[in-house]
N, C-alpha and C positions, 0 to 999 in steps of 0.2 A: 677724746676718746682714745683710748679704751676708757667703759667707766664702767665700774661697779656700784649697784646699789641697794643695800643689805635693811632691810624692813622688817624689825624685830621685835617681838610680843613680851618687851623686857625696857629696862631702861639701865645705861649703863652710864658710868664715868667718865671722862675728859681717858685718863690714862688710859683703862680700858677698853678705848675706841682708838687710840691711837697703838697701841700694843696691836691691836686687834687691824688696823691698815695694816700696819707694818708688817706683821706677817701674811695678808692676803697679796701684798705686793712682792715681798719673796715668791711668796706658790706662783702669782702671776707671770712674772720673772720669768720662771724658770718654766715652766710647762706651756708659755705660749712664746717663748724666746726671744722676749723683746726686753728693752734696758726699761725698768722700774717708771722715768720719769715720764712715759707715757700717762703714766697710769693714773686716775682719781678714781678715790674711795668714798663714799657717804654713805653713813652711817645713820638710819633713821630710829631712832631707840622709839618706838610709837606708845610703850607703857603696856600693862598687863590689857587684853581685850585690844589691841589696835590692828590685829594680821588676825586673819579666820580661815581657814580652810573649809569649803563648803562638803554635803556630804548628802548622798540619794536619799536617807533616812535618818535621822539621828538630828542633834546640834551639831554648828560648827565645830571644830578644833582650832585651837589657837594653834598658830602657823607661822612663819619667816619666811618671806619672797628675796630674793636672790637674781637682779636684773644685771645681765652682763651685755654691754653694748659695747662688739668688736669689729676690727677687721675680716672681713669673707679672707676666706682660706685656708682656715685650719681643719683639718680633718676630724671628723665625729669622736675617733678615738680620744685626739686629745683634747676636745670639748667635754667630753665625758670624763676626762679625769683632771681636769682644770673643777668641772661640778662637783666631786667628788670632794676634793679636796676643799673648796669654800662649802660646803656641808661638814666636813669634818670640822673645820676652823670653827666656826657658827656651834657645834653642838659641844665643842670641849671648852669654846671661848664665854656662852651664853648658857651653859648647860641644857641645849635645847632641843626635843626627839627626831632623830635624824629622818622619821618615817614622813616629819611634816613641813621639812625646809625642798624649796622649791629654788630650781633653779631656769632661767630664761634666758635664752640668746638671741637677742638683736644681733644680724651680721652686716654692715656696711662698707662700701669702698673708700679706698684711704682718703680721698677729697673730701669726704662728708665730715672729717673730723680737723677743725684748726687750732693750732699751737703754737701762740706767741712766739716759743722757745726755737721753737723749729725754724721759724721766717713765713710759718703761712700753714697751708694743707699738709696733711698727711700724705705719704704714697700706700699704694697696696699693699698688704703683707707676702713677700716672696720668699720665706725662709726664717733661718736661726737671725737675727737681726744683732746679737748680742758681739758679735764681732768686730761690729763696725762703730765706731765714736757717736757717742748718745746727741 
């Protein structure tokens, strides 16, 4: 953890899903101020008819669910514009209507999430983290 997971009513590429990490892990980067190697992306290409949006009247809509499972600490603001922006990636990356990509936050303490890399758990998130040696 952090993890991203993008559940989309499309079916895409090898390249285009890795293009497509790649820059979800810039935006994360940078709007949540951690170093990149946190971060896992997965990518569920579910095919046309796999995501639905349900609705009071009408049929479903085909839909794109967007689950981000982070660190507690960040402020709404920049939760909302970290959403924001994996909505936009999603609608320019998969061509798909930004009225029906959904975004969700799980927030956990840094013990919840472990990292070979690291030597074990995570700590809390207390700030810009990008200063310090990954």
């Amino acid at each position: 953890m952090p993890s991203i997971q993008v559940d989309l009513p499309v079916t895409a590429d090898e390249d285009t899903k890795r293009t497509f990490a790649h820059r979800i892990g810039l935006v994360y980067g940078e709007i949540m101020q951690v170093h990149r190697d946190l971060l896992t992306v997965s990518i569920h290409d579910l095919g046309g008819g796999g995501v639905w949006r349900c609705h009071e009247s009408g049929p479903p809509t085909p839909s794109a669910l967007i689950m981000c499972d982070i660190r507690k600490g960040r402020p709404t603001d920049v939760r909302a514009k970290l959403a924001q922006s994996l909505i936009d990636a999603c609608v320019e990356t998969f061509q798909l209507e930004a009225l029906w990509v959904k975004v969700e936050f799980t927030q956990h303490d840094g013990d919840d999430m472990y990292h070979p890399h690291l030597g074990g758990f995570n700590t809390n998130w207390q700030g810009d983290e990008r200063q310090t040696a990954p």
